[in-house]
C-alpha positions as CSV (number, residue, x, y, z in Angstrom):
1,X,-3.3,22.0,1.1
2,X,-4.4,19.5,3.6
3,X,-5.4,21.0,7.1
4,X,-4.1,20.3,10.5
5,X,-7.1,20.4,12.4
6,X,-6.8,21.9,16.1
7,X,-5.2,19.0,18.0
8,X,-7.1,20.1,21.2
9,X,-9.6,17.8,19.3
10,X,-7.6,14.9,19.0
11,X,-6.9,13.8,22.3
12,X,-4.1,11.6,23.4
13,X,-6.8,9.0,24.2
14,X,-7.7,9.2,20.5
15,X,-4.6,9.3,18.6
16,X,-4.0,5.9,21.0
17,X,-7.1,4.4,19.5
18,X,-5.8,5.1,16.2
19,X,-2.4,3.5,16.8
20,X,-4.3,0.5,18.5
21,X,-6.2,0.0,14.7
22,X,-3.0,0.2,12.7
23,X,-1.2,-2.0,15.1
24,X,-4.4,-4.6,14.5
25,X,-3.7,-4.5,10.8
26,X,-0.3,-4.7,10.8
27,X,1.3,-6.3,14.1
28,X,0.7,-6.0,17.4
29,X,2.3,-3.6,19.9
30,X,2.4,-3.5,23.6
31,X,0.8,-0.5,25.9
32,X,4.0,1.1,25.4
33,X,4.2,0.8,21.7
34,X,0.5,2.2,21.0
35,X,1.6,5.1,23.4
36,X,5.3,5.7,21.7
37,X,3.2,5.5,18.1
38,X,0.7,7.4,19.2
39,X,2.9,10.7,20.7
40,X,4.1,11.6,16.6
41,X,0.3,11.1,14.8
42,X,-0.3,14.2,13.2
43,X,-3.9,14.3,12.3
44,X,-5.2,16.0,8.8
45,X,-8.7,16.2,7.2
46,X,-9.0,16.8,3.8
47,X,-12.3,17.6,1.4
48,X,-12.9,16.0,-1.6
49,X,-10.5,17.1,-4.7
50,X,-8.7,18.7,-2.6
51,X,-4.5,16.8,-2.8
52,X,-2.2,15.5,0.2
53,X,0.1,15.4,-1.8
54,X,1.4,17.3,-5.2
55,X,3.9,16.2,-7.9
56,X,6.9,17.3,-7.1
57,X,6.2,17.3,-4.0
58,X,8.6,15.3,-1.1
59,X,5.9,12.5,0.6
60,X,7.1,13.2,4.1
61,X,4.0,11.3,6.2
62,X,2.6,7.6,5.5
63,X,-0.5,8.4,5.7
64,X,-3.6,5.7,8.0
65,X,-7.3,7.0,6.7
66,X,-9.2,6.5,9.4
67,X,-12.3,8.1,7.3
68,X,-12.8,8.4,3.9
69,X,-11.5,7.4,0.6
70,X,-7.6,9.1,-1.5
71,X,-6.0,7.9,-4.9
72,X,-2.8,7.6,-5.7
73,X,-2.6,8.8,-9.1
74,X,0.2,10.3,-12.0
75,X,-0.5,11.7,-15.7
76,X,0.5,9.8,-18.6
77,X,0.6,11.2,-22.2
78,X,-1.8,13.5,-21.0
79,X,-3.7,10.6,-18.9
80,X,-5.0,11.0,-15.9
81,X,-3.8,7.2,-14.2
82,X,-4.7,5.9,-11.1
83,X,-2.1,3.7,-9.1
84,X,-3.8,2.9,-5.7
85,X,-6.8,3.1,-3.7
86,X,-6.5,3.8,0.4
87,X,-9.8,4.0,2.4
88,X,-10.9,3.3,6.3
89,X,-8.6,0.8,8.0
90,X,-5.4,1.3,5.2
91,X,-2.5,3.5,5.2
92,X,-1.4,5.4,1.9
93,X,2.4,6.0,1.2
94,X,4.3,7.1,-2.2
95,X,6.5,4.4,-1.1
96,X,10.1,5.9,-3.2
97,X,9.5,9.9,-2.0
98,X,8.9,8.7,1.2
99,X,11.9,6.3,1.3
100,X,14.1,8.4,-0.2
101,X,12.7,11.6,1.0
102,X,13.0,12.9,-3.0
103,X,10.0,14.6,-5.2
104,X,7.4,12.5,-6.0
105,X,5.9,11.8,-9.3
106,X,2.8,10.4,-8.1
107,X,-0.2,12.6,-6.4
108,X,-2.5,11.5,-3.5
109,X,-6.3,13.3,-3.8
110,X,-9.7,12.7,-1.4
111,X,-12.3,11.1,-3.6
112,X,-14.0,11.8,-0.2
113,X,-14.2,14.3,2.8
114,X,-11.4,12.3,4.9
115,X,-9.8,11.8,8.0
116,X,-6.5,10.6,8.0
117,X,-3.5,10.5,10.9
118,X,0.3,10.7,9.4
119,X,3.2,8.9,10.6
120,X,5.9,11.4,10.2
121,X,9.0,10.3,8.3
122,X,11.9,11.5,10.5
123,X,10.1,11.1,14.1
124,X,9.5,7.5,12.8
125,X,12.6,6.9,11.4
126,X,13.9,7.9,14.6
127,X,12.0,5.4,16.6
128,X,13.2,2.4,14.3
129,X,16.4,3.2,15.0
130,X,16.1,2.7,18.2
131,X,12.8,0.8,18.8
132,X,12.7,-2.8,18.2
133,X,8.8,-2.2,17.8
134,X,8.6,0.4,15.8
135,X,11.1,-1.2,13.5
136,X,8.8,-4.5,13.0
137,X,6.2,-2.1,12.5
138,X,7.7,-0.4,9.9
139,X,9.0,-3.2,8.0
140,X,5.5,-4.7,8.2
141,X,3.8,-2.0,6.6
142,X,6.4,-1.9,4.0
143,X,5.7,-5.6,3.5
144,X,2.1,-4.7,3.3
145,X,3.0,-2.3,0.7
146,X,5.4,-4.3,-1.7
147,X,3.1,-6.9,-1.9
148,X,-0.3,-5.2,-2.5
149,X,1.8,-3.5,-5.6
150,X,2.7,-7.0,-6.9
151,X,-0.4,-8.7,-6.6
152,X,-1.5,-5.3,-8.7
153,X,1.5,-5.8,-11.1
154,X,0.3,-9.3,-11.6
155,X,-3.0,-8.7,-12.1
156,X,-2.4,-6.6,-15.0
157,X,0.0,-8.8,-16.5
158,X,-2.2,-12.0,-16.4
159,X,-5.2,-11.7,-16.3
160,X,-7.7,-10.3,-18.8
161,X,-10.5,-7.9,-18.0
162,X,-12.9,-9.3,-16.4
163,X,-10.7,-11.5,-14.1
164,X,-9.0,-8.0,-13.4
165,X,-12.7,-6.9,-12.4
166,X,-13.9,-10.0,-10.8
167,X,-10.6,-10.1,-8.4
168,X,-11.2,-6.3,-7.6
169,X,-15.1,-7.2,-6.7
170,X,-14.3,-9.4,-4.6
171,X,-11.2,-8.7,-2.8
172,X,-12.0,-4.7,-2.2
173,X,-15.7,-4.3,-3.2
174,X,-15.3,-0.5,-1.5
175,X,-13.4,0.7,-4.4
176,X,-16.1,-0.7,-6.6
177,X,-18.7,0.7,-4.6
178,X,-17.2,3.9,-3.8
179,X,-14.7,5.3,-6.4
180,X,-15.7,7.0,-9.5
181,X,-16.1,4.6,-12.5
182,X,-13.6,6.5,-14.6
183,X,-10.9,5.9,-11.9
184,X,-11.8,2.1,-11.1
185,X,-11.1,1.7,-15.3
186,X,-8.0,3.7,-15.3
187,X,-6.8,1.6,-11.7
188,X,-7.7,-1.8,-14.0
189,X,-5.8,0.0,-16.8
190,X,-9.2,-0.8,-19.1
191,X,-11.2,2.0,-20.5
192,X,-14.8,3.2,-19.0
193,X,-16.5,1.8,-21.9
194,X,-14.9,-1.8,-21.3
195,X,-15.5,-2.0,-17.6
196,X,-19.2,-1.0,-18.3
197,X,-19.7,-3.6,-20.7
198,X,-17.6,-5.9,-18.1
199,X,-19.8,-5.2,-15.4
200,X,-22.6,-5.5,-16.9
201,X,-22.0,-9.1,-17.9
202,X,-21.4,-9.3,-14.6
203,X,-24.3,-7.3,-12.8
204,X,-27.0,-9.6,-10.4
């Protein structure tokens, strides 16, 4: 299981730079907001292969990697298929568990030794209650999230192979770069022998 490290090493000073780079990639907050985001950040650090969260499992944190590289991933037949890549600057969330606070059937694993800050469901759902901040927040991440799984959806429905790989060079090289091969196939719902082939047509 993921570890908690001691928060005397993540200092309110910290966990406010953290909210300060979510609220950058998502919407901007004021003092107050980065402070009333910052007070429920729970920070984790996980090592590679090692799972944030298990199937089965209720997701109960979105999840901001602020170091590091996960997979969102679920077995198939026997198939190990992978759903969604998160690294620095991008939050990770098994969007129906978390909305509906019920088991998952997806699994979230390091590919890397990370660093990642949760947003806890209930404190947060709290806040939007109540905050109109912290509601536009929220829905904006959501947004964030809704869309990136179409533009996914759509990808595998029109377009063949190598535009699936070409769209994935160039609109999130990391995952190219730092994902294993066998994972970047199964994410562009190819085989490893036909992305090889694809990028090296493709190679410079």
């Amino acid at each position: 299981m993921p570890t908690i490290p001691n928060q005397g090493q993540f200092t309110m000073d910290k966990r406010r730079d953290i909210a300060r780079e979510i609220a950058r990639r998502y919407c901007t907050l004021s003092t107050q907001g980065i402070t009333t985001l910052a007070n429920i950040l729970v920070p984790f650090k996980v090592s590679k292969g090692e799972k944030l969260l298990q199937e089965g499992e209720v997701c109960r944190f979105m999840y901001y990697v602020e170091k590091g590289m996960v997979r969102q991933f679920y077995y198939k037949n026997g198939r190990d298929v992978t759903e969604h890549f998160s690294y620095e600057g991008r939050i990770v969330i098994c969007i129906e568990s978390f909305l509906k606070q019920l088991p998952s059937l997806l699994m979230v694993e390091a590919l890397e030794p990370s660093r990642l800050f949760g947003i806890p469901h209930d404190e947060f759902l709290a806040l939007v209650e109540t905050d109109k901040e912290m509601e536009h927040l929220y829905r904006k991440i959501l947004e964030h999230a809704l869309i990136s799984s179409q533009e996914h959806a759509d990808s595998q429905r029109f377009e063949n192979a190598t535009e699936r790989y070409m769209r994935l060079l160039k609109t999130k090289p990391e995952i190219v770069l730092r994902a294993p091969m066998v994972h970047v196939a199964s994410f562009l719902q190819m085989t490893p022998e036909t992305l090889s082939r694809v990028r090296s047509a493709h190679a410079v």
